[in-house]
C-alpha positions as a printed Julia matrix, in Angstrom:
342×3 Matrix{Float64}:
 -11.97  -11.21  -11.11
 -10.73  -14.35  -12.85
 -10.56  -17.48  -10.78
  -8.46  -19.2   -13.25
  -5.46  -20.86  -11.64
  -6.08  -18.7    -8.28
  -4.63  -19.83   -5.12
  -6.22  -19.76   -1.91
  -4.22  -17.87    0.53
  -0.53  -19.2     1.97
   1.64  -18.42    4.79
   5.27  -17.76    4.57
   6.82  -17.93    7.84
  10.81  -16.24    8.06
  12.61  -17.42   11.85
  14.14  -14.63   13.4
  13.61  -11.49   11.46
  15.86   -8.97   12.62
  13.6    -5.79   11.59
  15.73   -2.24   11.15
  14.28   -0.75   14.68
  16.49   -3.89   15.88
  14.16   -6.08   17.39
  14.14   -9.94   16.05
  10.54  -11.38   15.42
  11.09  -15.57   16.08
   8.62  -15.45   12.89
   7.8   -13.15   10.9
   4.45  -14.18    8.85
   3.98  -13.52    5.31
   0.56  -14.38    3.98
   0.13  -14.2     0.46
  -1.93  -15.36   -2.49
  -0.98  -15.67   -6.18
  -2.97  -15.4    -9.37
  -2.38  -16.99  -13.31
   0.83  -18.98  -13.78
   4.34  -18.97  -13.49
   6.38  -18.51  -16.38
   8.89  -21.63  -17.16
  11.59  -18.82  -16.57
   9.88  -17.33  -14.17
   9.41  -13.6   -16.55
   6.21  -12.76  -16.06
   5.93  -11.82  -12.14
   3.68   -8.94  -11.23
   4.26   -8.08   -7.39
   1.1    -6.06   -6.08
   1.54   -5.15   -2.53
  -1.15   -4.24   -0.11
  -2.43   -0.38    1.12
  -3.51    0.97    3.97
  -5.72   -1.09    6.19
  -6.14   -3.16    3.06
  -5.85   -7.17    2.89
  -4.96   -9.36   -0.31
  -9.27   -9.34   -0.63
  -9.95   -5.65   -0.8
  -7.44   -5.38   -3.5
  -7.97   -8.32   -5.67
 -11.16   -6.53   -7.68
  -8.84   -5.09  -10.25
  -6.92   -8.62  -11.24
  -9.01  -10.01  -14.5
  -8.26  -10.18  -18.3
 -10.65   -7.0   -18.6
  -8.86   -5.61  -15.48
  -6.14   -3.64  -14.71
  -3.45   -6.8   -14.08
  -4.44   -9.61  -16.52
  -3.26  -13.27  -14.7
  -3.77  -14.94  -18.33
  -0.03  -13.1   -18.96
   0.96  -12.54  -15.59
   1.56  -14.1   -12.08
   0.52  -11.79  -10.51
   1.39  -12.25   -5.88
  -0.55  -10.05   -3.43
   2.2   -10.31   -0.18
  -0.06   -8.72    2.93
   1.53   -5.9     4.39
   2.7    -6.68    7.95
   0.72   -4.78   10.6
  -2.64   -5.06    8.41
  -4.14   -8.33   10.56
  -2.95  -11.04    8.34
   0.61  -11.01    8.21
   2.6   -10.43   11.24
   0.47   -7.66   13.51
   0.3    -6.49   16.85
  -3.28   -8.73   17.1
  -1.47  -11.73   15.9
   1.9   -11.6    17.48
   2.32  -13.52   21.17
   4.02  -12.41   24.09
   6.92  -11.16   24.49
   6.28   -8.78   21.44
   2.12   -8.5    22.19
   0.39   -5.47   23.15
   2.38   -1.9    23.76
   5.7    -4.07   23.16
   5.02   -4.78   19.92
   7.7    -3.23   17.73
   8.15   -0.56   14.5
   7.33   -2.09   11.4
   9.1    -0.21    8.33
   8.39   -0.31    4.58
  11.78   -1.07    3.97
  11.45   -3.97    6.87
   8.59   -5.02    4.5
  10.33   -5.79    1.26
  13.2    -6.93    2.31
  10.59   -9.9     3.7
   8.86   -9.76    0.41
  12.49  -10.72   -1.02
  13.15  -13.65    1.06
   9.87  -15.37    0.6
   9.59  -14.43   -3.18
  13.13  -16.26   -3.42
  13.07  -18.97   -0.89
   8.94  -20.08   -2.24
   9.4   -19.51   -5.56
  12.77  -19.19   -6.93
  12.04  -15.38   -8.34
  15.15  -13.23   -8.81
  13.46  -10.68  -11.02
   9.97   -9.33  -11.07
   8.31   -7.85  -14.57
   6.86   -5.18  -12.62
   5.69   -3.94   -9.18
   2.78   -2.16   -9.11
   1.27   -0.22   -6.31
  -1.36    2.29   -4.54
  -0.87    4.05   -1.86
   1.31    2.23    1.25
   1.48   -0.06   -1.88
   3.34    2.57   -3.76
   5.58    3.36   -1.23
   6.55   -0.58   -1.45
   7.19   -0.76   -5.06
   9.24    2.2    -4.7
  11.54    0.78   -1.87
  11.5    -2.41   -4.23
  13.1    -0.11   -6.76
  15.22    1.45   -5.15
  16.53   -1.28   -2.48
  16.84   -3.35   -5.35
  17.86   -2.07   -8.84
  18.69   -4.43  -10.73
  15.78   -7.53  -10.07
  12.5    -4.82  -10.79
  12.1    -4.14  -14.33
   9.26   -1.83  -14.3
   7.24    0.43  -11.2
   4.08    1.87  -11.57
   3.13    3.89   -8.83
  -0.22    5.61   -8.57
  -1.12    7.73   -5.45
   2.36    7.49   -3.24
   5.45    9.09   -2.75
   9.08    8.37   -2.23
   9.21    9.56    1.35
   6.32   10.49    3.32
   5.84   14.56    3.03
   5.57   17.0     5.91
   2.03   17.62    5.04
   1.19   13.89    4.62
   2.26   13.53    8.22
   0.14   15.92    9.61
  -2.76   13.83    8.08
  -1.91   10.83    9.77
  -1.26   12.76   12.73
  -4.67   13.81   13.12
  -5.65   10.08   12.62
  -3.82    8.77   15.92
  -4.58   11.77   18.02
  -8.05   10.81   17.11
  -7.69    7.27   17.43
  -5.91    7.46   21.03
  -7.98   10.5    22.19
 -10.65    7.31   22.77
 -10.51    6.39   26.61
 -10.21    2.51   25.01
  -6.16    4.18   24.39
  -4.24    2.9    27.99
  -0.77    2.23   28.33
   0.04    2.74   24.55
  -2.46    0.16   23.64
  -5.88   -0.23   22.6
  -7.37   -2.54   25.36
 -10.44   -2.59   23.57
 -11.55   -1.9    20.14
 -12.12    2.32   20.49
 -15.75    2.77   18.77
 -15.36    6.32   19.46
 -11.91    6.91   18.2
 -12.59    4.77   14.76
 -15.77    6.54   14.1
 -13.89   10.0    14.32
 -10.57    8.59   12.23
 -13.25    7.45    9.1
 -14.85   10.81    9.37
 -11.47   12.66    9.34
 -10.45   10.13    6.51
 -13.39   10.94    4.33
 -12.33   14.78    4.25
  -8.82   14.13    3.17
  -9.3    10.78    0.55
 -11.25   12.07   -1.75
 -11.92   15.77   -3.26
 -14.35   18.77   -2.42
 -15.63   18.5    -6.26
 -16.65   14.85   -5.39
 -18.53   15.93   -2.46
 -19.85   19.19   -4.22
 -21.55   17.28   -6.96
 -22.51   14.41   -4.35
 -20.9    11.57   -6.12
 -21.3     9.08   -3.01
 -25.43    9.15   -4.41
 -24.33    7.67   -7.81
 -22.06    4.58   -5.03
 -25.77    3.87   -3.69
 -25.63    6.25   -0.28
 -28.65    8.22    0.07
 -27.18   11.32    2.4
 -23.78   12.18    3.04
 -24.13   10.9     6.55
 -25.16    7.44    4.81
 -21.5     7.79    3.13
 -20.01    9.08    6.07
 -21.25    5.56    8.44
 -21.49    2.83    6.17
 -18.52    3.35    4.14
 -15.94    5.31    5.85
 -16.91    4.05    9.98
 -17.26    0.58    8.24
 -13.81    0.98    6.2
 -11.78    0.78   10.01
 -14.22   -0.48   12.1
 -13.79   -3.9    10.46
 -10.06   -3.83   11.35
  -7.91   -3.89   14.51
  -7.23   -0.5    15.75
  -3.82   -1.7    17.2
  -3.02   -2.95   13.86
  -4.46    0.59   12.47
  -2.13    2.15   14.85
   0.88    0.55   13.71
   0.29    0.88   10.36
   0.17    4.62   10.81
   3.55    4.24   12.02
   5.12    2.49    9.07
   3.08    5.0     6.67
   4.48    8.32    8.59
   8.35    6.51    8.79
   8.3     5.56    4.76
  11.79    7.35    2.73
  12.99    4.93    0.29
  16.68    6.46    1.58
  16.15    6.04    5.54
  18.44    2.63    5.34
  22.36    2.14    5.44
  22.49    2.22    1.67
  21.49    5.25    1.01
  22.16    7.04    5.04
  19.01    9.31    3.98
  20.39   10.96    0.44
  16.68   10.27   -1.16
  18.09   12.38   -4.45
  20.71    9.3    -4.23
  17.88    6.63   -3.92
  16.15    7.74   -6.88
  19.17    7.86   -8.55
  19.6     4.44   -8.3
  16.55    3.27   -9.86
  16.92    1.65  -12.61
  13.76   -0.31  -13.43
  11.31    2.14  -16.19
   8.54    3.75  -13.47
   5.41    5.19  -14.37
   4.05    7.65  -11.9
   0.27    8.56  -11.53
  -0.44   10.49   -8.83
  -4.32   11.72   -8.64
  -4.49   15.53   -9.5
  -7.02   16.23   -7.21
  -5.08   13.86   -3.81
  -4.8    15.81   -1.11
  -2.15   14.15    0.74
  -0.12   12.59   -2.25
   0.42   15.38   -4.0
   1.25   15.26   -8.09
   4.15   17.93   -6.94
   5.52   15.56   -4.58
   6.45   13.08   -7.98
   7.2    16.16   -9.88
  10.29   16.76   -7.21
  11.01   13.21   -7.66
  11.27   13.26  -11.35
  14.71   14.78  -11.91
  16.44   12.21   -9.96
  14.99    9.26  -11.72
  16.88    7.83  -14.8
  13.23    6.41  -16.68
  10.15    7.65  -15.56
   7.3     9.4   -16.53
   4.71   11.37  -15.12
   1.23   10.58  -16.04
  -1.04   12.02  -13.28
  -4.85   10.29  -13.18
  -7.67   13.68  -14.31
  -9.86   12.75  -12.03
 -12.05   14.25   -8.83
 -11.8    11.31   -6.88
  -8.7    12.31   -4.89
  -6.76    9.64   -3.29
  -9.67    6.95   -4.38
  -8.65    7.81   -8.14
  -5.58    5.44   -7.54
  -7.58    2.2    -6.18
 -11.02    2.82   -8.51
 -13.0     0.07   -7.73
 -16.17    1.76   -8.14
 -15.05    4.09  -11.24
 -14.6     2.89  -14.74
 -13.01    5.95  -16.23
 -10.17    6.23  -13.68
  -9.87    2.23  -13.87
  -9.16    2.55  -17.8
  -6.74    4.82  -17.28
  -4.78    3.4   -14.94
  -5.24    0.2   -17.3
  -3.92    1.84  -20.0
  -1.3     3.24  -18.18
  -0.44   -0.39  -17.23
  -0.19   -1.59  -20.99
   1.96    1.13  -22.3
   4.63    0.07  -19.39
   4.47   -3.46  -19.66
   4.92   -3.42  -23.47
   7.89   -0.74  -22.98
């Protein structure tokens, strides 16, 4: 990753954030960090949300000139996700809101942050493109469709418009095994649950990447000697490094995401995609087994200028966040160029 005119990370704080579940947060935290330069009229604004569990760091990799985003053209802003331990989350938020109080965080509850502090820091009305993976995907597409007229361009990889039936059940088994752990008291972690993380990575490694990854042992060519080695120090380590109330929640506001569950659109989602207007680029992973490539083919018919582009690769979910695979990464790269230039 460049480190040409790379900020270290800043905190946008919003007083009294009325979030959609109805609860106010006093302040709502924002922490960001930006890469390249702002355009004199302020054109060039790549918006790159966070995933998952992920923070501004675990996504950064694929910002470069020989990268996916290039900050020589772009300024490119990584917002943190609320609920992923840097922006507003239940293991940063004080009483009254702490512990089993702490409310539903939406995607929708998200952007609509990401607006404010995108207009009230930097003066940006309209953003070049957002792209995202992922929770990240489900972001750009509430940008697009919550507002049509400042996104010029989404590129989606791995996500969904609203979170599928099937998809749920996958996150389902992730908090029953998370609060299975006897850490899981009065709908709160009251300590980190070793048990309960080490049981969500290994259901997590099933569903994230493909059986023809683990057939031809691909985790040996990532440096892992055994499939156990995989299993520990990647997966375990992926969540064991985070909160698991922040975990928790963020399961939450990954099950809850429909770019139509707000007033504007009273849960039409055919109506939401309608509305899109920006050009979208969708490339699901043909071998995800959670976002499915069908899931975007349903979506397709509704949108006014998309396309589908799906990633051929065996690396499941991973294939939309390949940080350890070049082939996948050039794709997606050149999947990048062909929108921006559109």
């Amino acid at each position: 990753m460049t480190d040409a005119a790379m900020t270290d990370t800043r905190t946008y704080e919003c007083p009294n954030f009325v979030l959609q579940c109805g609860i106010t947060l006093p302040a709502a935290k924002l922490v960001y960090k930006t890469y390249g330069t702002l355009a004199e009229d302020k054109s060039n604004v790549i918006l790159y949300p966070t995933s998952y569990s992920a923070q501004h760091s675990d996504i950064e990799w694929l910002i470069g000139a020989d990268r996916i985003l290039d900050p020589s053209r772009y300024f490119i802003i990584i917002p943190n996700m609320m609920t992923n331990g840097l922006s507003t989350s239940p293991s940063n938020t004080p009483y009254p809101l702490n512990q089993g109080r702490f409310p539903a965080i939406t995607i929708y509850d998200n952007v609509m942050l990401q607006r404010r502090f995108l207009t009230e820091v930097f003066g940006i009305e309209r953003l070049a493109m957002v792209y995202g993976w992922s929770m990240g995907g489900q972001q750009a597409y509430h940008w697009g469709a919550l507002f049509p007229d400042a996104v010029d361009r989404l590129l989606i990889t791995c996500s969904s418009a609203r979170t599928s039936e099937h998809n749920k059940i996958f996150l389902d088994s992730i908090r029953a095994a998370l609060t299975a752990d006897p850490a899981w008291r009065d709908g709160w972690f009251q300590e980190q649950p070793v048990k309960g993380i080490r049981a969500m990575g290994r259901i997590y490694a099933g569903w994230a990447i493909s059986q023809t990854f683990y057939r031809q042992q691909l985790y040996k060519s990532l440096g892992y000697a055994t499939l156990e080695d995989f299993l520990v120090r990647f997966w375990e380590w992926t969540y064991a490094r985070r909160d698991a109330n922040d975990l928790y929640a963020q399961l939450g506001t990954w099950f809850n995401s429909d770019i139509s569950a707000n007033e504007l659109y009273r849960g039409d989602l055919a109506k939401a995609l309608g509305a899109i207007k920006a050009k979208v680029l969708l490339m699901p992973g043909e071998t995800d087994l959670y976002f499915r490539p069908e899931d975007n083919e349903l979506e397709m018919p509704h949108l006014k200028n998309a396309e589908l582009r799906p990633i051929p690769s065996i690396w499941g979910h991973r294939a939309g966040n390949p940080s350890q695979n070049p082939e996948d990464e050039r794709f997606i790269a050149q999947g990048v160029r062909d929108l921006l230039s559109a």
